[in-house]
N, CA, C and O atoms as CSV, one atom per row, in Angstrom:
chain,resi,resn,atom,element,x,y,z
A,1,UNK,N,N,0.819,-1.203,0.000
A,1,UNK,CA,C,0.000,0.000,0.000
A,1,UNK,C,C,0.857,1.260,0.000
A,1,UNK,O,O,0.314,2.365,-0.003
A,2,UNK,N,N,2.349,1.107,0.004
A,2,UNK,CA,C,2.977,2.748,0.857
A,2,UNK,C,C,2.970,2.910,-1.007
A,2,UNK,O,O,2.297,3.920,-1.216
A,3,UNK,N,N,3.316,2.479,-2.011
A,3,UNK,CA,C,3.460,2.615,-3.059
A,3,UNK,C,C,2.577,2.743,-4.153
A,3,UNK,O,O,2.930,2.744,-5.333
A,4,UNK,N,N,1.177,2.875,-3.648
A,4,UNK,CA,C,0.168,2.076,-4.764
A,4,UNK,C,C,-0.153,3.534,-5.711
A,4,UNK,O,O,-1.148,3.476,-6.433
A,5,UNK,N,N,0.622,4.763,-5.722
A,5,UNK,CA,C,-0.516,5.402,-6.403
A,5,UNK,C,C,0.423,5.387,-7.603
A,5,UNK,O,O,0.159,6.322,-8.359
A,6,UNK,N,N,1.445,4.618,-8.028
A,6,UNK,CA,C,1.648,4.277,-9.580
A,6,UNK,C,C,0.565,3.461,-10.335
A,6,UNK,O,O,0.126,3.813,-11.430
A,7,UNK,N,N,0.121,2.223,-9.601
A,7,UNK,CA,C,-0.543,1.517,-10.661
A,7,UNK,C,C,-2.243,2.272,-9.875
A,7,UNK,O,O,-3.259,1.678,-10.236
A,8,UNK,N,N,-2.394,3.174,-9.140
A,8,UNK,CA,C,-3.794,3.648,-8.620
A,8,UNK,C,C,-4.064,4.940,-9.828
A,8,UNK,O,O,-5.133,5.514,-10.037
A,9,UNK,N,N,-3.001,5.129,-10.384
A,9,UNK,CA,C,-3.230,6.499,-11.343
A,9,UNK,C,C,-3.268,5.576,-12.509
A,9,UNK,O,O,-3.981,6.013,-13.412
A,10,UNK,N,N,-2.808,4.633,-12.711
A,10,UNK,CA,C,-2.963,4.130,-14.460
A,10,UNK,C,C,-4.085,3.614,-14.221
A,10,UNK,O,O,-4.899,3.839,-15.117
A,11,UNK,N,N,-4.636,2.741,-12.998
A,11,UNK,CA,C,-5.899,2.178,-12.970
A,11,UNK,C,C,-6.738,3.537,-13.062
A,11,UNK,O,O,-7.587,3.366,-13.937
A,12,UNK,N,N,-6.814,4.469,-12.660
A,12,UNK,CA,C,-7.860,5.903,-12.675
A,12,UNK,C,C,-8.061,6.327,-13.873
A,12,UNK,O,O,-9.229,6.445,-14.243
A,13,UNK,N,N,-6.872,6.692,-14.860
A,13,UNK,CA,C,-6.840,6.901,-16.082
A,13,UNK,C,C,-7.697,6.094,-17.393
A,13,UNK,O,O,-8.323,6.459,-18.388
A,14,UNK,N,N,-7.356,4.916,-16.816
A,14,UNK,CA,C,-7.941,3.805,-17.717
A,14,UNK,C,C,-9.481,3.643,-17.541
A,14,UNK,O,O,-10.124,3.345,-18.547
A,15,UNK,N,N,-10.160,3.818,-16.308
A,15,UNK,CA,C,-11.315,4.258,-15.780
A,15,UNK,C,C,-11.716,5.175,-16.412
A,15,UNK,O,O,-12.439,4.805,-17.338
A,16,UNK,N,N,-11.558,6.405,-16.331
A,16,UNK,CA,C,-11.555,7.762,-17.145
A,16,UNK,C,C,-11.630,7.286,-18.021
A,16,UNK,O,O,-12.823,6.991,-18.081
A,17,UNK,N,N,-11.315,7.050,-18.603
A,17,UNK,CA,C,-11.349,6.549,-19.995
A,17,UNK,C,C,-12.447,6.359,-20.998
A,17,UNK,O,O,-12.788,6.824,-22.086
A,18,UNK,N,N,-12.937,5.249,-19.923
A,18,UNK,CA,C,-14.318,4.396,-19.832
A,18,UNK,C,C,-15.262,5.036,-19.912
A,18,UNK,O,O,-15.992,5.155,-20.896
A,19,UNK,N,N,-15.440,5.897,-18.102
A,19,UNK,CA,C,-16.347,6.737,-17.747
A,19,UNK,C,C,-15.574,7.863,-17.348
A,19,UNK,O,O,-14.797,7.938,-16.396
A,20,UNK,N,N,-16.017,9.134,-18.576
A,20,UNK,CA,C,-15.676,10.211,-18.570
A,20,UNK,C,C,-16.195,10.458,-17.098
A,20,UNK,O,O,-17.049,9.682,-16.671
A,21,UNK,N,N,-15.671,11.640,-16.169
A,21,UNK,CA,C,-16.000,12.615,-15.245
A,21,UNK,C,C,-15.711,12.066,-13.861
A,21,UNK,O,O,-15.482,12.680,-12.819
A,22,UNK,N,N,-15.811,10.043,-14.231
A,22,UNK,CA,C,-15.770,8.948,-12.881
A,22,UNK,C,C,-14.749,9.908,-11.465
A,22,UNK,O,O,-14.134,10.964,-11.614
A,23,UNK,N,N,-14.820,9.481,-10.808
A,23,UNK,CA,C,-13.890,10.151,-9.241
A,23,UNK,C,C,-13.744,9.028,-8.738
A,23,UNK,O,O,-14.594,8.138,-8.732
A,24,UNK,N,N,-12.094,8.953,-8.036
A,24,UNK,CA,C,-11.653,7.819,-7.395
A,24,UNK,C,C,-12.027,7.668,-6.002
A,24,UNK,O,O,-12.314,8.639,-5.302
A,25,UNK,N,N,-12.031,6.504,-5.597
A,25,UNK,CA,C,-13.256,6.499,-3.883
A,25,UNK,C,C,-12.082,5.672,-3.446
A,25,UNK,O,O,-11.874,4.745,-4.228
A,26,UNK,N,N,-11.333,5.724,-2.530
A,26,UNK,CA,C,-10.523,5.175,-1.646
A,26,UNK,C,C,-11.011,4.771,-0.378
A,26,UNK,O,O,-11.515,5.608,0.370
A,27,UNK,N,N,-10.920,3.637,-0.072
A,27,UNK,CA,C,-11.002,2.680,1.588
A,27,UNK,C,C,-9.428,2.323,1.436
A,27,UNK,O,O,-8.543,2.121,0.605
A,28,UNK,N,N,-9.788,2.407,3.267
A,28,UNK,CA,C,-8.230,2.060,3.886
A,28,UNK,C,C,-8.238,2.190,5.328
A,28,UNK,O,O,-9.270,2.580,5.874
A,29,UNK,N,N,-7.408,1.964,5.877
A,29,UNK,CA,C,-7.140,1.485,7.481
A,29,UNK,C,C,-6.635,2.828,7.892
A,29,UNK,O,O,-5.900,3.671,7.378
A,30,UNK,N,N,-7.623,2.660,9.550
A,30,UNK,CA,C,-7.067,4.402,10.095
A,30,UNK,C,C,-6.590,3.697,11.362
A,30,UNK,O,O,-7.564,3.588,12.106
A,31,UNK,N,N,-5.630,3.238,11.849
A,31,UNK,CA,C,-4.911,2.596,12.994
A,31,UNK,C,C,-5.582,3.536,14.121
A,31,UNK,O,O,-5.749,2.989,15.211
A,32,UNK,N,N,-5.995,4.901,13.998
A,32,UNK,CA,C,-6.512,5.847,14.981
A,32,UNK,C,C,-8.433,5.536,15.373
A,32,UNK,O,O,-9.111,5.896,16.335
A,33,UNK,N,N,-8.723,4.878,14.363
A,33,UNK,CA,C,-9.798,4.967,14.988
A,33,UNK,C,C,-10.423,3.410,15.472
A,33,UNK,O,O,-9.901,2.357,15.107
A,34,UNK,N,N,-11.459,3.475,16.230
A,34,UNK,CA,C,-12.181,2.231,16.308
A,34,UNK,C,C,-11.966,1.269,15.717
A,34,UNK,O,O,-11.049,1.320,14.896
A,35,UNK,N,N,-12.688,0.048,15.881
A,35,UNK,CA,C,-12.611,-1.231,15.119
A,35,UNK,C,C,-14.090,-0.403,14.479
A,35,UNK,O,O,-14.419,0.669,14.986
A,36,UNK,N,N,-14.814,-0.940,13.477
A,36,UNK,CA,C,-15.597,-0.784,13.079
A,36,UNK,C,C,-16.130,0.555,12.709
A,36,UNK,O,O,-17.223,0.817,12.208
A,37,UNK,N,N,-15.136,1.375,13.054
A,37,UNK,CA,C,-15.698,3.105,13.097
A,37,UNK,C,C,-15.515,3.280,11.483
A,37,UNK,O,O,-14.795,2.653,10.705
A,38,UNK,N,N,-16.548,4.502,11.230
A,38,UNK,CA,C,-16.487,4.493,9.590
A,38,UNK,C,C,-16.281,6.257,9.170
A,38,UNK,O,O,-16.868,7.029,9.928
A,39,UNK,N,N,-15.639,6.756,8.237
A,39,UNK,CA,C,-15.796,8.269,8.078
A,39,UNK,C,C,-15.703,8.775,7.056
A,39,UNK,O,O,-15.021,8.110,6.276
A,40,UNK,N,N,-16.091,9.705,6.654
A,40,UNK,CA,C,-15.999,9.960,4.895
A,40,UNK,C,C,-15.610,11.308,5.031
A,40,UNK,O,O,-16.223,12.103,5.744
A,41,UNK,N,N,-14.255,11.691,4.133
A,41,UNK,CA,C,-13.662,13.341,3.924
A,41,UNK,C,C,-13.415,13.260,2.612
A,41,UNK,O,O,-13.092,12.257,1.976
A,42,UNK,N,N,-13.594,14.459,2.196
A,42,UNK,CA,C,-12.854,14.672,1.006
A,42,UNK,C,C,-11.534,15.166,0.672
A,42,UNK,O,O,-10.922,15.780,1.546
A,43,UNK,N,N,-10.993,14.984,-0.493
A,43,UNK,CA,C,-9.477,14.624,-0.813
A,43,UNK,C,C,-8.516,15.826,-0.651
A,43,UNK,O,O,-7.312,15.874,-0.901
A,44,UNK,N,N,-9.622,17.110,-0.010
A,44,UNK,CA,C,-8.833,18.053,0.122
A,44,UNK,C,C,-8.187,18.324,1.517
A,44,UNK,O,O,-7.385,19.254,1.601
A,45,UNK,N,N,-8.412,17.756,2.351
A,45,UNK,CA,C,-7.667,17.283,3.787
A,45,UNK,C,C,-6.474,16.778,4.561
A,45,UNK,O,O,-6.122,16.768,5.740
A,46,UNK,N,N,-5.930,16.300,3.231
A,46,UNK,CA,C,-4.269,16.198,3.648
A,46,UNK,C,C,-4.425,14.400,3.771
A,46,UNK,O,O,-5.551,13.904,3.805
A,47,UNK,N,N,-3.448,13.719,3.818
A,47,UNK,CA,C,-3.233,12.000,4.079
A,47,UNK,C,C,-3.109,11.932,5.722
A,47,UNK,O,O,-3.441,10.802,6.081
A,48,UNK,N,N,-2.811,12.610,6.630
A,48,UNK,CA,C,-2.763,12.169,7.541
A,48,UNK,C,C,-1.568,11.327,8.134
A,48,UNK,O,O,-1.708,10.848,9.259
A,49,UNK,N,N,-0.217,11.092,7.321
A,49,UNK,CA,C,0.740,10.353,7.227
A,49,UNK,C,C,0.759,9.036,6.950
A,49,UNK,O,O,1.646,8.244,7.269
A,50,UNK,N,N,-0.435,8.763,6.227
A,50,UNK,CA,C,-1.135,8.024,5.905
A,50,UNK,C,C,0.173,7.906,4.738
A,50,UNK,O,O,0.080,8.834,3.934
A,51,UNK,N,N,1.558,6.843,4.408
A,51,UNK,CA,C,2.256,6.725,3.104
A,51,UNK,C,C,1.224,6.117,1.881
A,51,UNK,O,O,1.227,6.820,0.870
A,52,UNK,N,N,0.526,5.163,1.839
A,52,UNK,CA,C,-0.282,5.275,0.661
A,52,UNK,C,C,-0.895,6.448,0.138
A,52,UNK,O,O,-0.905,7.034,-0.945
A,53,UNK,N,N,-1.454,6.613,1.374
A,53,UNK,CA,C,-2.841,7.975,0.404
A,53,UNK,C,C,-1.520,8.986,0.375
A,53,UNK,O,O,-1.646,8.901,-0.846
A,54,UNK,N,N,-0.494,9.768,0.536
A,54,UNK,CA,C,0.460,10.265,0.315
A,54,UNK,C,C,0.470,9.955,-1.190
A,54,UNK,O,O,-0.116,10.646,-2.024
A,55,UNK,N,N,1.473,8.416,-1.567
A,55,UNK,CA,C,1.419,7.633,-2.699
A,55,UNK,C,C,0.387,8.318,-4.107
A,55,UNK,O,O,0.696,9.017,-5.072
A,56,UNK,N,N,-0.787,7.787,-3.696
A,56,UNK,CA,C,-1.563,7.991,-4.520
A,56,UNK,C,C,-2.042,9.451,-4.901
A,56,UNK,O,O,-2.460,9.666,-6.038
A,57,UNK,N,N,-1.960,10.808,-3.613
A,57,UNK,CA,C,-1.828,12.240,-3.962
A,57,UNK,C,C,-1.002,12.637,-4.808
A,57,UNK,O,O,-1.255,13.550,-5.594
A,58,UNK,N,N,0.396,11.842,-4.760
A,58,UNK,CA,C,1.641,12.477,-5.725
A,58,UNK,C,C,1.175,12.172,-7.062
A,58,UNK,O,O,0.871,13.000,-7.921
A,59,UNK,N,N,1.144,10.766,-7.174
A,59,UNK,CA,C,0.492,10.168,-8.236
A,59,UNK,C,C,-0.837,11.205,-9.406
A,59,UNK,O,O,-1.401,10.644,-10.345
């Protein structure tokens, strides 16, 4: 996961592709919260030191 936003941007692109306008929806592990806790932000919020979602921002 610390690496994924090489093949997360060719997979997005290739999507796009498909379906013009599509937006990428990311799940992933927050070591900070609950077992079962759930939360939804948008991508303008920073990763959190989160190295994937980092990954996939550069990307």
């Amino acid at each position: 996961m610390n690496v994924s936003g090489p093949g997360g941007a060719t997979a997005c692109r290739a999507f796009q592709r498909e379906y013009p306008g599509a937006e990428l929806v990311v799940l992933h592990d927050e070591l900070e919260s609950a077992l079962g806790a759930v939360s939804v932000r948008g991508g303008d919020r920073g990763t959190k030191g989160h190295n994937g979602l980092r990954s996939l921002a550069k990307a």
